[in-house]
C-alpha positions in Angstrom: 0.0 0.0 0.0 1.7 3.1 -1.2 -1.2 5.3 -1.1 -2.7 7.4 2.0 -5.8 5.6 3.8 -8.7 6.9 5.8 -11.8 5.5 6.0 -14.3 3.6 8.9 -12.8 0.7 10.5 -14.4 -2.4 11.8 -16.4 -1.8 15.3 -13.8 -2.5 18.2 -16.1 -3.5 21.8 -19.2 -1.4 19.9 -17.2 1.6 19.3 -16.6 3.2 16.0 -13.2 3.1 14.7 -11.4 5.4 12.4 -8.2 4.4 10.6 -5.4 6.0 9.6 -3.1 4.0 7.1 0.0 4.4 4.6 2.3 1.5 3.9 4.0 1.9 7.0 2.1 2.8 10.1 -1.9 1.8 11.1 -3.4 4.1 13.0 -6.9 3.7 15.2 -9.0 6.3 16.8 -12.3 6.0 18.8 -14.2 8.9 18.3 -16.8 7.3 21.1 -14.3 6.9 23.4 -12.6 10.5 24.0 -11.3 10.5 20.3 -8.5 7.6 21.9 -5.5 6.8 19.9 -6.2 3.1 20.1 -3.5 1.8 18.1 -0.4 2.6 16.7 1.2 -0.5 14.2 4.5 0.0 12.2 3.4 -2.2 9.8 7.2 -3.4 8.5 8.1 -5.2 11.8 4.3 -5.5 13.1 4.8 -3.7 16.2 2.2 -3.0 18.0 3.7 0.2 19.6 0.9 1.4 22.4 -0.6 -0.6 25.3 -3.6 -1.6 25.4 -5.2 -3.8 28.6 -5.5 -7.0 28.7 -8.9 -7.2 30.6 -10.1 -3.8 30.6 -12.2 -3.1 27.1 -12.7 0.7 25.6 -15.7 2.3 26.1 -17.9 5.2 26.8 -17.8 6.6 29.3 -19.4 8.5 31.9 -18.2 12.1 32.7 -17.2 11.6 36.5 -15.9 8.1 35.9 -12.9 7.1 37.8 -9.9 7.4 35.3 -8.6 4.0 36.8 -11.1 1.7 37.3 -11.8 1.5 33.3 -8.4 2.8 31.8 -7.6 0.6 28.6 -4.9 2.2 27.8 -3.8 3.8 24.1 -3.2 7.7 23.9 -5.6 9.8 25.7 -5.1 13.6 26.4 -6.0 15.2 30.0 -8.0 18.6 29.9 -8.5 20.7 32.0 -7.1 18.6 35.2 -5.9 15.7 36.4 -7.5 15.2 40.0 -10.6 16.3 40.4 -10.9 20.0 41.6 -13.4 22.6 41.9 -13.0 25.7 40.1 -15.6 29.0 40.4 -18.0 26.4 41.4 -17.6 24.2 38.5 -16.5 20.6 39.8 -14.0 19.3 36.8 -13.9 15.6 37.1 -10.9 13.0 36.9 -8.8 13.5 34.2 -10.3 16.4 32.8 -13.2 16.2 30.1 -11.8 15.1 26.8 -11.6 11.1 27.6 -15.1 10.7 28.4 -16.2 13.0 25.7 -18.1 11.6 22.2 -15.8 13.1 19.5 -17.3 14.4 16.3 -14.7 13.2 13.3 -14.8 14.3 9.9 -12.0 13.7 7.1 -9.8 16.0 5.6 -6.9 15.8 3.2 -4.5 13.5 4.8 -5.9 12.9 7.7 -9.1 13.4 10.0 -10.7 16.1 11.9 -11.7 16.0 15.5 -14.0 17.8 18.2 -15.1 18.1 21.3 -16.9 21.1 23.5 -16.2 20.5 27.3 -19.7 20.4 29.0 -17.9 21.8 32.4 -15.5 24.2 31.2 -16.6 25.1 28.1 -13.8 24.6 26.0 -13.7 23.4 22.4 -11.2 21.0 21.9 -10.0 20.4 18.1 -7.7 17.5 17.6 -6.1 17.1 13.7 -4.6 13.7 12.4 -2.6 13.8 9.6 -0.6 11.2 8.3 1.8 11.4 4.7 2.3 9.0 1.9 5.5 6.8 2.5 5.4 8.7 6.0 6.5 7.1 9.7 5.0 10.5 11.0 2.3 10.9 12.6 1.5 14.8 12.9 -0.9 15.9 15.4 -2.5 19.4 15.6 -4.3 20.3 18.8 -6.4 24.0 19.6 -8.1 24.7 22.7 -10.5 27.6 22.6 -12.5 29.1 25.7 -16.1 29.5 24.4 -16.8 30.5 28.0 -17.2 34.1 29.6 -14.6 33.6 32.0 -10.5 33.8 31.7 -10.2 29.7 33.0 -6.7 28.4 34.4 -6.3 24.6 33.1 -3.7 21.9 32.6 -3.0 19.9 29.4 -1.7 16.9 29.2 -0.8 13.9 26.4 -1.6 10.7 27.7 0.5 8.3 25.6 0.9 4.8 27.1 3.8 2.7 25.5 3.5 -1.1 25.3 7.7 -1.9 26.8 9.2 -4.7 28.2 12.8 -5.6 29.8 14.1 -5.4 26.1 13.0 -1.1 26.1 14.7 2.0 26.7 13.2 5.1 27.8 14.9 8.2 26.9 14.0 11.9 27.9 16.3 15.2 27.3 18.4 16.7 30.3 16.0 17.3 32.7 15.2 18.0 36.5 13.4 15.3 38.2 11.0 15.9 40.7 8.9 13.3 43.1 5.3 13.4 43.9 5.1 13.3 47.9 2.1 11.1 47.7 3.0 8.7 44.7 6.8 8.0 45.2 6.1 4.3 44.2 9.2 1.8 44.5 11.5 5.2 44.4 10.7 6.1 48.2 14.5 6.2 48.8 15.1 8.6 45.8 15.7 12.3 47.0 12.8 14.8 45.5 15.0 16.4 43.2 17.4 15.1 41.3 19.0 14.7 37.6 17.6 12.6 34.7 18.1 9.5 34.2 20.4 8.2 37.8 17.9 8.2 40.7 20.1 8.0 44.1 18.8 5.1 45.8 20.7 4.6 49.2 24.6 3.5 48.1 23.5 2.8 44.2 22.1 4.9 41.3 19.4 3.6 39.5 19.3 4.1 36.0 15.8 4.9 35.0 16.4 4.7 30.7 16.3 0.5 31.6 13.0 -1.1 31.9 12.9 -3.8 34.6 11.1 -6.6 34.5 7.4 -7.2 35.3 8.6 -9.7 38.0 10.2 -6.4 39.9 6.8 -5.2 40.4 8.6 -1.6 40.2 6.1 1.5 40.1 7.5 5.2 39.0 5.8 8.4 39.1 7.6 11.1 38.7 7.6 14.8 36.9 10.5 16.5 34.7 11.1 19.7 34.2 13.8 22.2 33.0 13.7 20.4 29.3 16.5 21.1 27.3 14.7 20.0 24.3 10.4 19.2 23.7 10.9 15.5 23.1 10.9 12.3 25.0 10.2 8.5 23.7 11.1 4.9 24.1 13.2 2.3 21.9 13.0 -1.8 22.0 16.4 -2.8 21.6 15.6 -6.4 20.3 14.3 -4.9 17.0 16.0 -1.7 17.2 12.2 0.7 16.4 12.5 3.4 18.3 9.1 5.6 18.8 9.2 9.3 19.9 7.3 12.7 20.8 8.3 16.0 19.4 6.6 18.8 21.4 7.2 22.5 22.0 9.0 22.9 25.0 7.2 26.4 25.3 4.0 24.7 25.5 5.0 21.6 27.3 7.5 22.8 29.6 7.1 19.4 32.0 7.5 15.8 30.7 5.8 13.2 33.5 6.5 9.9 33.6 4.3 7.1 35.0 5.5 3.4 34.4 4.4 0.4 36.4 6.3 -2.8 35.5 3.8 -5.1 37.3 3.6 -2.9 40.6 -0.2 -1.4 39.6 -3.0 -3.3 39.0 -0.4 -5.9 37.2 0.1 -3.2 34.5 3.1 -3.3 32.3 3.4 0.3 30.4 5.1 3.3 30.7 3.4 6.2 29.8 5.3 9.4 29.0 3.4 12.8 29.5 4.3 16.3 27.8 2.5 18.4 30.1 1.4 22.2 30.8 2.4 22.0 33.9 2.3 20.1 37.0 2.4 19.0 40.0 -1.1 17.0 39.3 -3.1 18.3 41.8 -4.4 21.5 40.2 -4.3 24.1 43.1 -0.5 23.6 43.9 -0.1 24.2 40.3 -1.7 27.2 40.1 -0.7 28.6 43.5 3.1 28.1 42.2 2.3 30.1 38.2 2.4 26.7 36.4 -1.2 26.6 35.4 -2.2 27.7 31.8 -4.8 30.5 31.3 -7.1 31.3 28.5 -9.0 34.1 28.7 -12.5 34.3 27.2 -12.4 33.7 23.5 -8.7 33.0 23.7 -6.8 29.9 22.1 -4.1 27.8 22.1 -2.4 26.1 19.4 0.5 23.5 19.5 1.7 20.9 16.9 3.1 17.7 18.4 5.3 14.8 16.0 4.8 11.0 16.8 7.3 9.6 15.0 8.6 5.7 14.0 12.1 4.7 13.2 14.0 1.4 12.8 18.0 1.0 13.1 18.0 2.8 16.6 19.2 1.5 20.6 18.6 4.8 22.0 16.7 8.2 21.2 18.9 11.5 21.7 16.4 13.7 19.8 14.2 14.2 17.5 14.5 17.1 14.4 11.5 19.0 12.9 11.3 16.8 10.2 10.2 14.0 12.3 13.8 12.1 12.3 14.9 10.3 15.3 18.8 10.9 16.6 20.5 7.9 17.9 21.7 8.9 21.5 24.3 8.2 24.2 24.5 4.4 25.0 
């Protein structure tokens, strides 16, 4: 297949699909389900490069579900929050708006078309796919527009989860790493700040690039800041396909990392998260002038490169043409 593909996929669980598809990557939405990236597949080596559960099926869902209880995995994006907080009144519920939200998607050249209005905050959220001929790119255009009255502080937040294994590397710029408090995981002797990618653990540093095994029942939750470059990704060494973001720093100033190798709910995925801001509790954030604002009327736009590449044991960056550099073994 040389050609560009969009068109209506087979039903996945009762949900509409939409699929993306050149001659070398597959790409699945559901619209139903909070416009979900389902699946990614490079189609050369058959990798299947985003996690999806095991037992938990996508859905619809309702808007205060809890985030957890029915996560499937895939790539979801967070809006306006991640806890739950309460804001002029308006209770914003677990993990923002967007991933319960019923998507309207409509095609367009190269690509498809998303949208969403927030019922609580009264955004409209616009999501654009677009995928090239002979391309391993994936280019994704997001705007966020405040149709409400109001100037509204938010966070937003990609929500990418990466199917990994003992054979994976995870690679992120220089960066400053800071612990959550309340969700230090199996990192409890790490210090709360510290450099990416050693952790000081006691008398020995723990180098976070190497994924343990799901037998370690390791859990890390951590945020990074102080990027020196908007990118981040992971690479499976067996096969040498390295996947990667390409964000703007300026937009996504903090990359979060959540991976559980076994040590939540059995769950082997790391999920890497270009964020607004942080920490995740959204009155901290705002307290310390990390929170976004958009005033009524007001928009932001941001571009953001998911891009696939074989020949690679590492990721050291990733230029604006979507081309993955090899990095530091």
């Amino acid at each position: 297949m040389n050609e560009f593909v969009l068109c209506d996929g087979p039903a996945l669980h009762g949900l509409r699909t939409v699929v993306i598809e050149n001659s070398l990557l597959r790409i699945v939405v559901l619209p139903e389900a909070g416009a979900k990236i389902w699946q990614i597949t490079y189609k050369p080596l058959h990798a299947e490069l985003l996690w999806n559960s095991p037992t938990v099926a996508p859905a619809g869902q309702a808007l205060n579900a809890c985030y957890d209880d029915v996560w499937s995995g895939g790539w979801d994006e967070l809006f306006p929050t991640d806890e739950p907080f309460t804001f002029m009144g308006k209770l914003l519920p677990d993990h923002g708006e967007l991933w319960t939200g019923e998507w309207q998607a409509k095609p367009i050249d190269g690509g498809v078309h998303l949208a969403f209005t927030t019922p609580v905050s009264h955004f409209l959220v616009e999501k654009t796919l677009l995928l090239r001929v002979e391309s391993s790119t994936l280019e994704i255009g997001y705007r966020l527009t405040n149709k409400g009255d109001e100037r509204f502080p938010f966070m937003f937040k990609l929500h990418p989860a990466f199917a990994v294994s003992p054979e994976h590397r995870i690679d992120f710029p220089p960066m400053r790493v800071t612990m959550e408090p309340e969700f230090r995981g199996t990192l409890s002797e790490a210090p709360e700040v510290f450099r990416w990618p050693y952790a000081p653990m006691g008398d020995r540093m723990l180098d976070l690039r190497q994924v343990p095994d799901v037998s370690s029942r390791a859990l890390r939750f951590f945020y990074g800041d102080e990027l020196e470059a908007g990118w981040c990704g992971v690479t499976n060494r067996s096969n040498r396909l390295a996947a990667a973001l390409r964000f703007d720093a300026a937009v996504f100033p903090s990359c979060w990392l959540f991976a559980s190798h076994g040590g939540w709910q059995n769950v082997n995925a790391a999920v890497l998260e270009p964020a607004t801001g942080y920490p995740f509790k959204m009155q901290p954030m705002i307290d310390a002038g990390r929170a976004r604002w958009l005033g009524a009327g007001e928009s932001l736009e941001t571009a953001v490169l998911f891009c696939v590449q074989e020949g690679l044991t590492s990721i050291g960056g990733v230029e604006e043409d979507g081309r993955i550099l090899a990095g530091e073994e």
